[in-house]
C-alpha positions in Angstrom: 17.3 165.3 54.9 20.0 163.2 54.4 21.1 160.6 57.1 23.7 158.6 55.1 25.5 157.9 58.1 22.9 157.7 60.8 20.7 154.6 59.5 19.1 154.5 62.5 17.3 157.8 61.8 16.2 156.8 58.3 17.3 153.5 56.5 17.1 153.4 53.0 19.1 150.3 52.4 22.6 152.3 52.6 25.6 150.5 53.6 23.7 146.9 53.0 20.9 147.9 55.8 17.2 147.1 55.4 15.2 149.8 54.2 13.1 150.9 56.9 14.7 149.0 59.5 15.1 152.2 61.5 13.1 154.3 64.0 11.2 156.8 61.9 12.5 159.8 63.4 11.3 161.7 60.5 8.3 161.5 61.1 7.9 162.3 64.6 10.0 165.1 63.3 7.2 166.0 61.5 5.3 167.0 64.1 8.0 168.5 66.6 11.3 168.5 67.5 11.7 171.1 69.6 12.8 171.0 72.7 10.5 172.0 75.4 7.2 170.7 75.8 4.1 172.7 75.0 3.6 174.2 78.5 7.1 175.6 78.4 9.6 173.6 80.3 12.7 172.4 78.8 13.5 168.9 78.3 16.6 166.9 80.2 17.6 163.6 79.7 19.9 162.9 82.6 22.9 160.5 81.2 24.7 158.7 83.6 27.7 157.4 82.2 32.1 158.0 82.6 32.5 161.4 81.1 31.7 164.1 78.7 33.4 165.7 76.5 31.5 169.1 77.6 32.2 171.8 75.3 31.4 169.7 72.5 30.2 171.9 70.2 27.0 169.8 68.9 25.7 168.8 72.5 23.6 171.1 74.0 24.5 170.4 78.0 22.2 171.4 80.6 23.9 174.4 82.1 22.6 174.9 86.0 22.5 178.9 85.9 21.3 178.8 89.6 24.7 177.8 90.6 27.8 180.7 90.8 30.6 178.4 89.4 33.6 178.1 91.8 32.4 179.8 94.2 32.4 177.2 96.9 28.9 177.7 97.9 26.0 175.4 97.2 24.2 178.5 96.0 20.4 176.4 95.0 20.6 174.5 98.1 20.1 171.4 96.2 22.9 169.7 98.2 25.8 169.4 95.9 28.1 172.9 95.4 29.2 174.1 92.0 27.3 171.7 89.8 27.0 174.3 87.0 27.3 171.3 84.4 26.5 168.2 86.4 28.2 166.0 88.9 30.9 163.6 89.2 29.3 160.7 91.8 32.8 159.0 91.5 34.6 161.4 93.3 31.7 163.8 94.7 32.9 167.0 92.9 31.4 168.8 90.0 35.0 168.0 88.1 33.2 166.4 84.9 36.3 164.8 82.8 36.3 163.6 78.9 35.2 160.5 77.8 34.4 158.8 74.3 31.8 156.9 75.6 29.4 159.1 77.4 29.8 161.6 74.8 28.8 159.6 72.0 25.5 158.7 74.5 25.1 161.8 74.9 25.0 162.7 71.0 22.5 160.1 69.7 20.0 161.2 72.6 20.2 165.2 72.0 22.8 166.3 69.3 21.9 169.3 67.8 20.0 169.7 64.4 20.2 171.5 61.5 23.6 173.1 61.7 24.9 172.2 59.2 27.9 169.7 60.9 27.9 165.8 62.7 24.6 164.1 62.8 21.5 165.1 64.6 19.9 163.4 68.1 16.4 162.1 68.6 15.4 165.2 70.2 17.4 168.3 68.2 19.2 169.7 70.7 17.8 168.3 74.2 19.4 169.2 77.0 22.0 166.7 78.7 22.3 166.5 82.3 26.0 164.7 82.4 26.2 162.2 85.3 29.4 160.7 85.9 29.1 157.9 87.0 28.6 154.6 85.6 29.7 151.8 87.5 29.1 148.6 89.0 29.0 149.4 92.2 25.5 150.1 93.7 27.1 152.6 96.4 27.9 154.7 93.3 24.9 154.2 91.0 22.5 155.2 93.7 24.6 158.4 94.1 24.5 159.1 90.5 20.5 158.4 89.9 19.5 160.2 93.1 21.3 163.5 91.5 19.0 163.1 88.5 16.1 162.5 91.1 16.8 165.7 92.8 17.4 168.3 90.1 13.6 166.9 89.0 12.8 167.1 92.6 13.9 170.6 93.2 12.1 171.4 89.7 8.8 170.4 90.9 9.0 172.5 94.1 10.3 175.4 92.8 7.9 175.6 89.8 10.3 175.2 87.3 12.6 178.3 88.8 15.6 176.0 89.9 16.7 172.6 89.3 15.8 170.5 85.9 12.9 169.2 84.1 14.4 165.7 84.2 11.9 162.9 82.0 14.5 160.1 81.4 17.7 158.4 82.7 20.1 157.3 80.3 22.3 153.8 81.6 24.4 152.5 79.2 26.3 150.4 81.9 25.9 147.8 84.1 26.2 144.5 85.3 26.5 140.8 83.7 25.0 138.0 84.9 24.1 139.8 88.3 21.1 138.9 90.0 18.4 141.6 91.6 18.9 140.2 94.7 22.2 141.1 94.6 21.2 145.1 93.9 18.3 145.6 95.6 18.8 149.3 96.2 19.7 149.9 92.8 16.7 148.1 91.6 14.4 149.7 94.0 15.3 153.5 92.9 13.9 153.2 89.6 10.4 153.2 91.4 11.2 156.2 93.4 12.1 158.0 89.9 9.0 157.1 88.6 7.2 158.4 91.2 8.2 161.9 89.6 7.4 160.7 86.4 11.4 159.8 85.0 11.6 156.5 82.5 14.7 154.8 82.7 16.0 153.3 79.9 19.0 151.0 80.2 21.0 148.9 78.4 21.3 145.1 78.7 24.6 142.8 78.4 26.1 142.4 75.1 26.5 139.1 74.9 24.2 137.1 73.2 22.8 135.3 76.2 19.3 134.8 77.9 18.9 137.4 80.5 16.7 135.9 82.0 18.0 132.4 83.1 21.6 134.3 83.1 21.0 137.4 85.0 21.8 141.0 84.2 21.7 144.6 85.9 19.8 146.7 85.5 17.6 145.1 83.3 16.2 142.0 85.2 15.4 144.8 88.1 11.3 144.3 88.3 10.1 148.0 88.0 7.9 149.4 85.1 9.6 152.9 85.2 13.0 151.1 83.6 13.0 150.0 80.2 15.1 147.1 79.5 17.1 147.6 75.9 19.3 145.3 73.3 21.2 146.0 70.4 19.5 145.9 67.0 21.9 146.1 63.6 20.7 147.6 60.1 18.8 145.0 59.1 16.7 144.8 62.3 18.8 141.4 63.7 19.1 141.1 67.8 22.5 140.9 68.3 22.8 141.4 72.2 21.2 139.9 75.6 17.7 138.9 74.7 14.2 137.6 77.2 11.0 137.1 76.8 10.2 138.0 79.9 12.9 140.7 80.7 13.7 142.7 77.9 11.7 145.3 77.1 12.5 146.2 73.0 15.3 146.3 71.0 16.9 149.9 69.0 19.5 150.7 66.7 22.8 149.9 68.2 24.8 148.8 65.7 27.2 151.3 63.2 25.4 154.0 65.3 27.4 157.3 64.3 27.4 160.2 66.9 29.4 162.8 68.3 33.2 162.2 70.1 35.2 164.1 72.2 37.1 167.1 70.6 34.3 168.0 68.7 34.8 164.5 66.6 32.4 162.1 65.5 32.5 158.2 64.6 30.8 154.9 64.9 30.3 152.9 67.8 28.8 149.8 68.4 26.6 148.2 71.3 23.3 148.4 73.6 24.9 151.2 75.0 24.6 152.9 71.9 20.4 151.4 71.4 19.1 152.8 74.8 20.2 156.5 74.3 17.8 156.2 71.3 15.0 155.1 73.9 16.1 157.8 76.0 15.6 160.3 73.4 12.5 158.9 71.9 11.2 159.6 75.7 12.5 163.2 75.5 10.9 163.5 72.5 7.3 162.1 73.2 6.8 165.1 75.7 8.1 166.9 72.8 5.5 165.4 70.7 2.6 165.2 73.3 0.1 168.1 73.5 -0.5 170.5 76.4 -3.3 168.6 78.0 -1.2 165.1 78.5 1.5 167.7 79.4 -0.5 169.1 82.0 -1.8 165.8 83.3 2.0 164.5 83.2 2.4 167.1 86.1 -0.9 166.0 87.6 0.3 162.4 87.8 3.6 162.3 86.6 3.7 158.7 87.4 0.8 156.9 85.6 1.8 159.4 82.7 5.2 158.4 82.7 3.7 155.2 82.2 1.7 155.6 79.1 5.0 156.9 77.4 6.4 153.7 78.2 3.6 151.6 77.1 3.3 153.3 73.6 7.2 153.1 72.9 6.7 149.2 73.6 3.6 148.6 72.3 3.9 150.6 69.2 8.1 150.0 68.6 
């Protein structure tokens, strides 16, 4: 395979990079990259972010098939009508409008793989729940996550036969310098999603300043299910917020090259560019993992959730 433009995948020194400074994707390739997990279900990653360029034709976008579109009637009863491809949580509709920036998210987590055109996600075609909205405002963050939470909600009850097999949150927004104590709702959620088993991955500030004396939101929030991530370049330097005690790892974020609205493609730069590789590296552990930690991730989604976590930061 040839990744000349995605370094992140598989860095041979191109471009003045660092060979090996890069995730391995090949090899967990190697072992799967399909994507449903051996009992069945197919894999989401929910990204909440402005706006998706839906029809892009190398995103594979969760589709809700439960839902009649335009018909006016919450037909799943899952609270929100119409959502055939998401929901807006700025204005409350199911309206999804295009934006560079979520769609190039969306692309490094799950583009599609091995057709021949763009570049290829960490999971090969993983479905994308599109949230939007991203925001600063906790009101409208809380509105966003608790979408994701109950699409996996109405997954679990219904035995897979409605809503989404949601694993991960994808947040490549948030706030500088703020201060938990200044979100505490916001902070709290990401234990209530990890109570059904979704990691949270999210992206830290972008300056090159210590989170943890200067603040930042989401990732100074104190919960194990969200996993704090800055921006690595291709020769493995930290170039973002950094903490000892408060950021979690750091990913390729740097010259990242993904899909764009219009069914385009092109580089972008940033954390919010390094956690949608943590976000498919999630997505692609349940991938990976075999039926028995599947089956015990149902069991106890949240202690499971938990040993993905702990391998991706142990062993990154």
């Amino acid at each position: 395979a040839a990744f000349g433009n995605q370094w992140h995948h598989q860095n041979t020194g191109q471009s003045g990079g660092t060979a090996g400074a890069d995730v391995s994707s090949c090899d967990a390739w190697g072992i799967s990259y399909n994507n449903v997990t051996p009992l069945g279900d197919t894999i989401v990653v929910a990204v909440i972010d402005n706006g998706f360029f839906i029809n892009h034709v190398d995103i594979d976008f969760f589709v809700n098939h439960n839902e009649i579109p335009n018909n006016g009637i919450d037909d799943d009863g899952n609270g929100y009508i119409d959502d055939v491809n998401g929901w807006n949580t700025y204005d409350d509709t199911n309206h999804i409008s295009s934006r560079s920036h979520g769609t190039h998210v969306a692309g490094i987590v799950g583009a599609k793989g091995n057709n021949g055109i763009g570049g290829v996600g960490m999971l090969w075609g993983g479905k994308i729940l599109a949230i939007q909205g991203s925001s600063t405002l906790e009101s409208t963050v809380l509105k966003s996550y608790n979408y994701a939470l109950d699409m996996r909600a109405l997954y679990d009850s219904t035995n897979g036969a409605k809503g989404a097999f949601v694993v991960a949150t994808n947040s490549s927004f948030g706030v500088d310098s703020g201060l938990p104590s200044g979100y505490p709702l916001w902070c709290a959620f990401y234990d209530s999603l990890g109570s059904y088993g979704i990691l949270n991955p999210a992206a830290t500030t972008n300056s090159n300043t210590n989170v943890d004396t200067d603040g930042d939101i989401p990732t100074t929030c104190l919960s194990d299910y969200m996993i704090a991530v800055t921006n690595t370049d291709r020769n493995n330097n930290q170039s973002a917020g950094y903490g000892a005690t408060h950021i979690d790892l750091g990913a390729p974020g740097t010259d990242v090259y993904s899909t764009l609205p219009n069914n385009s493609y092109g580089n972008r730069n940033g954390t919010s560019m390094a956690t949608p590789v943590v976000a498919g590296t999630i997505a692609l552990m349940h991938s990976i993992g075999c039926a028995n930690f599947a089956t015990l991730y149902k069991q106890k989604p949240d202690s499971m959730a938990l040993e993905i976590r702990n391998a991706i930061i142990n062993q990154g």
